[in-house]
C-alpha positions in Angstrom: 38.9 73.4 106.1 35.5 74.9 105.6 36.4 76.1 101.9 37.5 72.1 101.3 34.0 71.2 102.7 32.2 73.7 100.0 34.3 73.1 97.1 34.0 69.2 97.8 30.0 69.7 98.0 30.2 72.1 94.9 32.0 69.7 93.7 29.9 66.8 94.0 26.8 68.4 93.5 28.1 69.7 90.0 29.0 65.6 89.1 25.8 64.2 90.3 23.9 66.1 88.6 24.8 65.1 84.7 25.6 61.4 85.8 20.8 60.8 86.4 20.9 62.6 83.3 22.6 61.2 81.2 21.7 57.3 82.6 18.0 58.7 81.6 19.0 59.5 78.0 20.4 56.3 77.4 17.2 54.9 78.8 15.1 57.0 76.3 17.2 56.4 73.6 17.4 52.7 74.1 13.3 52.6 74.4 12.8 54.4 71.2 15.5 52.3 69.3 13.3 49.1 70.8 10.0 50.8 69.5 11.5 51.5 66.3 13.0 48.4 65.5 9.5 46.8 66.9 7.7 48.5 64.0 10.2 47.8 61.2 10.0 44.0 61.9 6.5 44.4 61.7 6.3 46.3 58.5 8.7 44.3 56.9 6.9 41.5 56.7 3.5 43.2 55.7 1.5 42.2 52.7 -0.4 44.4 50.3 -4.2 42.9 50.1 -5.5 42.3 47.0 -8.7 43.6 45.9 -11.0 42.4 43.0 -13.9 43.7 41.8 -16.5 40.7 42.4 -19.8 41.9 40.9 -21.5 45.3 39.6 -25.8 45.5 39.7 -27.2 48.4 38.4 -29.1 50.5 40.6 -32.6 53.4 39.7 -30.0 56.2 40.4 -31.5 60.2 41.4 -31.5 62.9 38.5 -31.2 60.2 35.4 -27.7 58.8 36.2 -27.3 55.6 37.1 -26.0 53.9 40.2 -24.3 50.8 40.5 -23.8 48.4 43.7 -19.9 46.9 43.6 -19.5 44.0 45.5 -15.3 43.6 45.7 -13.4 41.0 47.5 -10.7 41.9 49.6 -7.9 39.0 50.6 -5.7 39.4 53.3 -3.0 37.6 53.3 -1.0 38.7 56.8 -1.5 37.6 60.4 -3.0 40.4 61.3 -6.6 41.8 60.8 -7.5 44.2 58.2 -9.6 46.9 59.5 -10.9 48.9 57.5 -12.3 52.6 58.5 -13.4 53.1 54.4 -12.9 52.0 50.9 -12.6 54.1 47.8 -12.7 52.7 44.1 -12.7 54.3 41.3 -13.1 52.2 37.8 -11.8 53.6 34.5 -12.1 52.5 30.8 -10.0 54.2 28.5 -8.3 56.4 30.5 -11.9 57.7 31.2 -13.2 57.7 35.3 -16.5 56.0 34.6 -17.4 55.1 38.6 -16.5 55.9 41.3 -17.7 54.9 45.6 -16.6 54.8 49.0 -18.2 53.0 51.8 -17.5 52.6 55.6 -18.5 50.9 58.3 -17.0 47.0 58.2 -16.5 44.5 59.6 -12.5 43.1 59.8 -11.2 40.7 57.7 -9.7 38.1 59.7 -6.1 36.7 59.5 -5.2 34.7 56.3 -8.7 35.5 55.3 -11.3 37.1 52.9 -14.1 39.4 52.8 -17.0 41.0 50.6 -17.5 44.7 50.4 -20.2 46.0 49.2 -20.6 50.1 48.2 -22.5 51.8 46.2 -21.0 53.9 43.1 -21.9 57.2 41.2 -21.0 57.2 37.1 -19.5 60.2 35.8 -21.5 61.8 33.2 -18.9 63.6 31.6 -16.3 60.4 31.7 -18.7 59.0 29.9 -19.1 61.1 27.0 -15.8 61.2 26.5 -15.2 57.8 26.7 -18.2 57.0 24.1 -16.4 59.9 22.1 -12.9 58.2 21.8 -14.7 54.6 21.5 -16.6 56.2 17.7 -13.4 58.4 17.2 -10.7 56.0 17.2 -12.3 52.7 17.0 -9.4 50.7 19.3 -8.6 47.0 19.0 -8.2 47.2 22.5 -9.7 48.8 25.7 -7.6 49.3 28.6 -9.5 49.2 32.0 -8.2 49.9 35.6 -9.5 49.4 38.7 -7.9 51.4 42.0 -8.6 50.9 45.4 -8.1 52.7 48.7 -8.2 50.8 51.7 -7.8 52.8 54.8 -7.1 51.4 58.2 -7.2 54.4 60.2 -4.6 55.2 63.0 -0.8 55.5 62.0 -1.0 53.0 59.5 -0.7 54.5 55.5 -3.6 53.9 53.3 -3.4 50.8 51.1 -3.4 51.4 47.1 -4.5 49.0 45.1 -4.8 48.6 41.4 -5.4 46.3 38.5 -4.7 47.1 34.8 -5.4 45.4 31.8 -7.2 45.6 28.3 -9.9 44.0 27.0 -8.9 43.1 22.9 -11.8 43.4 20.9 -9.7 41.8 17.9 -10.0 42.4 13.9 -13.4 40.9 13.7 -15.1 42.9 16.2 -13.3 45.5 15.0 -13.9 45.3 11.0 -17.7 43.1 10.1 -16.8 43.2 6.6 -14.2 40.9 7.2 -16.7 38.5 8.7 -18.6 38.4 5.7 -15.8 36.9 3.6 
């Protein structure tokens, strides 16, 4: 009777043991499923903001270069604040980095609202040359510009990338002044 008693208790020990641990797994599991699913639903309906260069002022710049002051406008269009820990820009004209800034230190941007950033930016000497190069070189009808922005909101959230192309068309009679004449 005693070796009924110890192989009921090994027994029972051996079955009460998996039973808290596995009721603690499903727990676990069914916590990070509910996170994970929280965070897709917000992601999902996330918006990029849009950025837009609002004004450049030319500033007395250290060692002969110039500085510039770029005010940009940042939109954000989500329910949530954006806020930002820095901004990064850079500006290129064909193909050429011309400026680039960071900044940090803002305010948020509300819900459904806008605000005006303002950073200062450092021209690239030797972007510039080059770009002054191609421009006598080749002469183009056109100029392509882009602007990129880095928006970052610290914590787990990515960075935000940002950019706006285009050109700027200089046409034929920019391009040729004899056939102004005419």
């Amino acid at each position: 009777m005693s070796q009924d008693r110890d192989m009921t208790a090994q027994w029972s020990s051996h079955t009460s043991t998996p039973i808290p641990r596995l009721r603690s797994w499903y727990v676990m599991t069914a916590v990070a499923l509910l996170l994970l699913s929280a965070c897709a639903s917000t992601e999902r309906d996330y918006e990029t903001p849009t950025v837009t260069l609002k004004g450049l002022r030319a500033l007395h710049g250290q060692g002969g270069l110039p500085q510039f002051e770029v005010t940009l406008v940042v939109i954000n269009p989500n329910r949530t604040p954006l806020d930002l820990v820095g901004v990064a820009y850079t500006i290129r004209l064909g193909g050429h980095d011309l400026v680039k800034g960071v900044g940090k230190g803002y305010e948020p941007i509300g819900a459904y609202s806008q605000g005006e950033l303002t950073l200062t930016a450092n021209t690239n000497l030797f972007g510039g040359i080059r770009f002054i190069t191609d421009m006598v070189r080749n002469k183009p009808e056109d100029l392509e510009y882009e602007f990129e922005a880095k928006l970052d909101t610290g914590g787990w959230r990515p960075k935000l990338r940002v950019t706006d192309r285009g050109a700027f068309s200089f046409g034929q009679n920019l391009a040729s002044p004899a056939a102004e004449s005419n």
